[in-house]
C-alpha positions as CSV (number, residue, x, y, z in Angstrom):
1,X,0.0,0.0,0.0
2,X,2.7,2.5,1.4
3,X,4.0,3.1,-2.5
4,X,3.9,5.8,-4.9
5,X,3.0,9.5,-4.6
6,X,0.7,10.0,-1.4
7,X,-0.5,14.1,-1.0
8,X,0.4,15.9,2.5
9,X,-3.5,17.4,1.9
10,X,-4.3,21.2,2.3
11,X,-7.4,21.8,4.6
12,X,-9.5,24.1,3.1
13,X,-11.1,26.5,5.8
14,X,-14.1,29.7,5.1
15,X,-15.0,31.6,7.9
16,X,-13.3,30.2,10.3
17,X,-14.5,26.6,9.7
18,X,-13.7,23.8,7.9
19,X,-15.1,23.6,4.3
20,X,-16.0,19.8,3.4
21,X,-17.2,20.4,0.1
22,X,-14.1,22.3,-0.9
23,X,-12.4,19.2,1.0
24,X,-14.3,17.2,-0.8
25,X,-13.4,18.8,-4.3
26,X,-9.5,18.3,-3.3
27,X,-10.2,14.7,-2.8
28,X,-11.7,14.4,-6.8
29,X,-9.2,16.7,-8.4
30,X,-6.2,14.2,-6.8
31,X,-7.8,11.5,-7.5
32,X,-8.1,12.4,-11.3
33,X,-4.4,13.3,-11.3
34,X,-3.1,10.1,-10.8
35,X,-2.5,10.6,-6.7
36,X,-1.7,7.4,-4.9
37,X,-3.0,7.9,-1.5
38,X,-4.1,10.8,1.0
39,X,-2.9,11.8,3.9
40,X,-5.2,14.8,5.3
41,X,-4.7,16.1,9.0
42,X,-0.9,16.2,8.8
43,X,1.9,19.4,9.4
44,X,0.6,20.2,5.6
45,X,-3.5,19.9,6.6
46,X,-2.6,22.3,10.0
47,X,-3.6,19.8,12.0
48,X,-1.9,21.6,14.8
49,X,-4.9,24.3,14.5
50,X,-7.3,21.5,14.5
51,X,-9.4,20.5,17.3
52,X,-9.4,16.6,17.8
53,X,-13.2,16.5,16.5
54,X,-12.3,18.7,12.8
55,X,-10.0,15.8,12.6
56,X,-12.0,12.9,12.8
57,X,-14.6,14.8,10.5
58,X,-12.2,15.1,7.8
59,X,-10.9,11.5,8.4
60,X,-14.9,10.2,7.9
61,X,-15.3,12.8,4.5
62,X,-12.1,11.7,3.2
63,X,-12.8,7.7,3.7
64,X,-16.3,8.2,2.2
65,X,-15.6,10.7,-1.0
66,X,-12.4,8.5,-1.9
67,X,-14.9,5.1,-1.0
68,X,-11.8,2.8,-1.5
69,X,-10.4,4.6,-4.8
70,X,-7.1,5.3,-3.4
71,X,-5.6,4.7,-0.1
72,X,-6.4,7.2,2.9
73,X,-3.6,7.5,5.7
74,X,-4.7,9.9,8.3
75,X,-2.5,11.9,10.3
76,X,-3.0,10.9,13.5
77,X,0.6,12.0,15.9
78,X,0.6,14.6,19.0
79,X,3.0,14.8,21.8
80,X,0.4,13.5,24.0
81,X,0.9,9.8,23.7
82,X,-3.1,9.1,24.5
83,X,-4.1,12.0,22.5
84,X,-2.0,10.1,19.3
85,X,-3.5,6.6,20.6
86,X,-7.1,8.1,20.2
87,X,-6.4,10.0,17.0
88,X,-5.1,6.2,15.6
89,X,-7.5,4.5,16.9
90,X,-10.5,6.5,15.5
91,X,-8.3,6.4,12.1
92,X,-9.1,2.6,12.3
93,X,-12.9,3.5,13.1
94,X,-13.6,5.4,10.2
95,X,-11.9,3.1,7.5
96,X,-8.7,4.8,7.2
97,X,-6.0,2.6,5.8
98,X,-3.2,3.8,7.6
99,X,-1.9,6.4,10.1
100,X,0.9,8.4,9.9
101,X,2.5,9.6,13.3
102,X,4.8,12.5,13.8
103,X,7.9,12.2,16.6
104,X,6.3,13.5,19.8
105,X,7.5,17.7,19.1
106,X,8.4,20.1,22.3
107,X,8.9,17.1,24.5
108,X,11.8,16.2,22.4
109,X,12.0,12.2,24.3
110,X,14.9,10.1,24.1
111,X,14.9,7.0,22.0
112,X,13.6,4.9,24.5
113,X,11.1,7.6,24.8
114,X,10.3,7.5,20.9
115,X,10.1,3.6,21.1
116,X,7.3,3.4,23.7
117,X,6.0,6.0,22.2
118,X,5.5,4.2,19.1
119,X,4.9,1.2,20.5
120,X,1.9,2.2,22.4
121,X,0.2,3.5,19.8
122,X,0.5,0.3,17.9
123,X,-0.3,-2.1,20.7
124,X,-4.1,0.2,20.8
125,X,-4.4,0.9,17.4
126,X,-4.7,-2.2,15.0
127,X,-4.1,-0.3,11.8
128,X,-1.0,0.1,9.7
129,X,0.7,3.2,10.8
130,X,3.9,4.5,9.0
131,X,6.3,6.7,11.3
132,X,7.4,10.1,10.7
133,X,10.4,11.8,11.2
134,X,10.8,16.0,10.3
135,X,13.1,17.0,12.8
136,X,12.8,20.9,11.5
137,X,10.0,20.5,13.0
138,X,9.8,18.6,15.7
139,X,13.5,19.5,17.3
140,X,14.1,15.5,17.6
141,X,15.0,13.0,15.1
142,X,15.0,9.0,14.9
143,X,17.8,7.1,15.2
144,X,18.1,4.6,12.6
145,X,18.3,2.2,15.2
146,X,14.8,2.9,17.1
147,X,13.4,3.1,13.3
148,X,14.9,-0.5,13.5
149,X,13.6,-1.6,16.8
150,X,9.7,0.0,15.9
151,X,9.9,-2.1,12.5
152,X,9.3,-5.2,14.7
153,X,6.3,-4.1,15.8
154,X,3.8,-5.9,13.3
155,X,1.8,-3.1,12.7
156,X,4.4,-0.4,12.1
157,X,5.2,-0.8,8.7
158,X,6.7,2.6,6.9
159,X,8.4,5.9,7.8
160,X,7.8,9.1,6.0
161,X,11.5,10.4,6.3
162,X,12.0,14.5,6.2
163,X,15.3,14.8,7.6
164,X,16.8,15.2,4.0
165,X,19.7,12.9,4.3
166,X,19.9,10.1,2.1
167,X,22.1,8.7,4.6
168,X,19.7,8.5,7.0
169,X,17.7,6.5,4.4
170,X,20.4,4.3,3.7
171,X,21.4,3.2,7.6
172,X,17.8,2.7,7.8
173,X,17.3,0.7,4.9
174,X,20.9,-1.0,6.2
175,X,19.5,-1.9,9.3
176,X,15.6,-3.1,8.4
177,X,13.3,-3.7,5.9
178,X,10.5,-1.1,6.6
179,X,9.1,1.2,3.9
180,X,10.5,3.9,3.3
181,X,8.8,7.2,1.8
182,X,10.2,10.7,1.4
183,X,9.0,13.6,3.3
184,X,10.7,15.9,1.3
185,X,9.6,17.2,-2.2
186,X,13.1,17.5,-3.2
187,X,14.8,14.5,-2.2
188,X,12.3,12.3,-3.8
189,X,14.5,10.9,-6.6
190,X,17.7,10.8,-4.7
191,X,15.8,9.4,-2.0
192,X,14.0,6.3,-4.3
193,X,17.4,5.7,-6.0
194,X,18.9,4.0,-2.7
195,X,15.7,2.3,-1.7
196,X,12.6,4.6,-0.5
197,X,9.1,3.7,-2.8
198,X,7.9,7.2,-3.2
199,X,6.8,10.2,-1.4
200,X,4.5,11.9,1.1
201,X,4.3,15.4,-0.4
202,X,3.1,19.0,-0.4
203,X,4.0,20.2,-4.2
204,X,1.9,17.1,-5.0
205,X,-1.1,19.5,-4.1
206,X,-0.8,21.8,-6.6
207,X,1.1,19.1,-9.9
208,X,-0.7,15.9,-8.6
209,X,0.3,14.2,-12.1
210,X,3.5,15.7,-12.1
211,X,4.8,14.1,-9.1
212,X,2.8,10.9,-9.6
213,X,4.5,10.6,-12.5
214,X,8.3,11.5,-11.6
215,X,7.7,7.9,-9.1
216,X,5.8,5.7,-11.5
217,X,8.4,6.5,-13.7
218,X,11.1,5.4,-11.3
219,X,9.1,2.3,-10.1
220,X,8.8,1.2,-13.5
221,X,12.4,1.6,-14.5
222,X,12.2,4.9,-16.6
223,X,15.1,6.3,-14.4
224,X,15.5,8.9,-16.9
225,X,11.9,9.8,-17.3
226,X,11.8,10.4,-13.5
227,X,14.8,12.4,-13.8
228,X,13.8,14.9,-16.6
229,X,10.7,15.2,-14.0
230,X,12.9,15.8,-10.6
231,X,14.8,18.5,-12.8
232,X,11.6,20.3,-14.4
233,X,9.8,20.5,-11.1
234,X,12.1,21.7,-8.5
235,X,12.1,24.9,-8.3
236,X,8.7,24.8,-8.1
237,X,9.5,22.4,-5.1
238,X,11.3,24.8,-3.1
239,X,9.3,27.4,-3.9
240,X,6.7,25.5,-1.7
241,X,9.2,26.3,1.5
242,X,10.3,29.8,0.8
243,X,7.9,30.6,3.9
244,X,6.7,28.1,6.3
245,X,4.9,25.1,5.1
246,X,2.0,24.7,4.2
247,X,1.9,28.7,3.7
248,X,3.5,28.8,-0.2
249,X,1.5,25.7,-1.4
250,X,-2.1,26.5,-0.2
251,X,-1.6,29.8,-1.3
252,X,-0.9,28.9,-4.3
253,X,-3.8,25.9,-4.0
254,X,-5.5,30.1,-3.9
255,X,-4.4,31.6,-6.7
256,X,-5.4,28.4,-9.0
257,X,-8.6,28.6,-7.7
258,X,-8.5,25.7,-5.6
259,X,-9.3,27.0,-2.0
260,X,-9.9,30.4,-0.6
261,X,-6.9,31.6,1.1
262,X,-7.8,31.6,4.8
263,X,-5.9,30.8,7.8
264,X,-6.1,30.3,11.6
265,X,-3.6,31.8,13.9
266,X,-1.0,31.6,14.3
267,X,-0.3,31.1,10.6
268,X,-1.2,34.3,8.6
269,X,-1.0,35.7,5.0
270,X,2.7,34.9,2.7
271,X,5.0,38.4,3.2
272,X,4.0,40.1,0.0
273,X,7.2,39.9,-1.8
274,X,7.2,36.5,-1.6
275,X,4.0,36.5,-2.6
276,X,4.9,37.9,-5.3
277,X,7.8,35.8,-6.0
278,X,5.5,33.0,-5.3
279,X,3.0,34.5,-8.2
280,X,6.2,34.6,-10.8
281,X,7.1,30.8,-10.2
282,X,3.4,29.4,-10.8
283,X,3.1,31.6,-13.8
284,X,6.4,30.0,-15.2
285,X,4.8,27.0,-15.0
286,X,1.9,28.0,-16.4
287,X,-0.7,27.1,-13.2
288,X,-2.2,30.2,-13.2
């Protein structure tokens, strides 16, 4: 399941709420493009502005509007270990195929902290969850070792990896078998050429096909196929961090007419020249 080009979905708010039918709309425009799987309520879906019940909601819309099309993998991690085994658990509930779970952020645990963590979650929550480990976010990365110990757990089965080291991907890979997926836009190709089976990713929300394509490519042995792709896309992929995540993609999600460009504090509004910047790039590429 865990393969191919998964989308780190935008949540589409108006008013101050969360709009399911433009949700919804996301959902059928992805799955047009050629996207893999879903994975709404993660860093990308500001899940961190979510309250626990928006989350579930958009868990049950997402598992109904895709109705077994593509995968859905919910994001499901907080540094509350019970917070992270409910959120999991209800993934299961509402016929999510998979959870994704963030590092515990602020608390910044040891490994043995990360371990139980992880192992908690999994001995509560009978679904297939695949790890995740940003430490620009979180201020705490994995070891590849306690990746290594957590891939013995039967139901742990994949890590989206955003520390942008392919060496971290390769002492993984050294030391287990898990799946591995990147978690960064732009490491995607150097990332599957040493083992990982696609990506978890934010650019995907705006070129769907694009990015679908750069990793079918690669699955299927069209190494330079993928490549042209990795080399036609990425600027476009770091424009989508030239601010804070997810503020460059879902504003450009705005400009194509996607979703209205709203916010909840403490995220705000792109500064205006890189707005503007932002505006030049999509242009180049002809998205609006």
């Amino acid at each position: 399941m865990f393969k191919g080009s998964y989308v780190a979905l935008i949540t589409p708010f108006e008013n101050g709420k969360v709009n399911e039918e433009a949700f919804r709309k996301l959902i059928e425009f992805h799955i047009e493009n050629g996207t893999d799987g879903l994975v709404p309520c993660g860093c990308t879906g500001e899940a961190a502005t979510l309250s626990m019940e928006e989350q579930k909601a958009l868990m049950d819309i997402a598992v109904e509007t895709c109705n077994k099309r593509i995968p859905v993998v919910a994001g499901t991690g907080s540094n509350n270990t019970e917070e992270a085994v409910e959120l999991t658990s209800y993934a299961k509930k509402a016929g999510c195929d998979g959870a994704l779970v963030i590092t515990p952020y602020y608390n910044k645990p040891t490994p043995e902290g990360q371990y139980r963590h992880y192992a908690e979650i999994a001995k509560k929550s009978d679904i297939p969850i695949m790890l995740y480990n940003v430490p620009s976010r979180t201020g705490i990365s994995m070891l590849p070792s306690t990746v290594a110990r957590l891939a013995k757990v039967d139901n742990i089965v994949a890590i989206k990896e955003a520390a942008g080291s392919v060496q971290q991907v390769m002492d993984i890979l050294s030391l287990c078998d898990i799946i591995v997926m990147s978690g960064d836009d732009s490491m995607v190709l150097p990332f599957m050429s040493v083992g990982a089976k696609g990506v978890v990713s934010v650019v995907a929300n705006i070129i769907p096909r694009k990015v679908h394509d750069l990793v079918k490519n690669f699955l299927d042995g069209n190494i330079e196929d993928s490549r042209k792709i990795h080399y036609e896309i990425l600027p476009l992929c770091k424009a989508m961090f030239m601010e804070t995540n997810p503020l460059p993609v879902k504003t450009s999600a705005s400009m194509m007419g996607l979703v209205k460009e709203e916010w909840r504090l403490p995220l705000c509004e792109m500064q205006s020249d890189n707005k503007a910047k932002l505006e030049k790039v999509l242009r180049e590429y002809k998205l609006i």
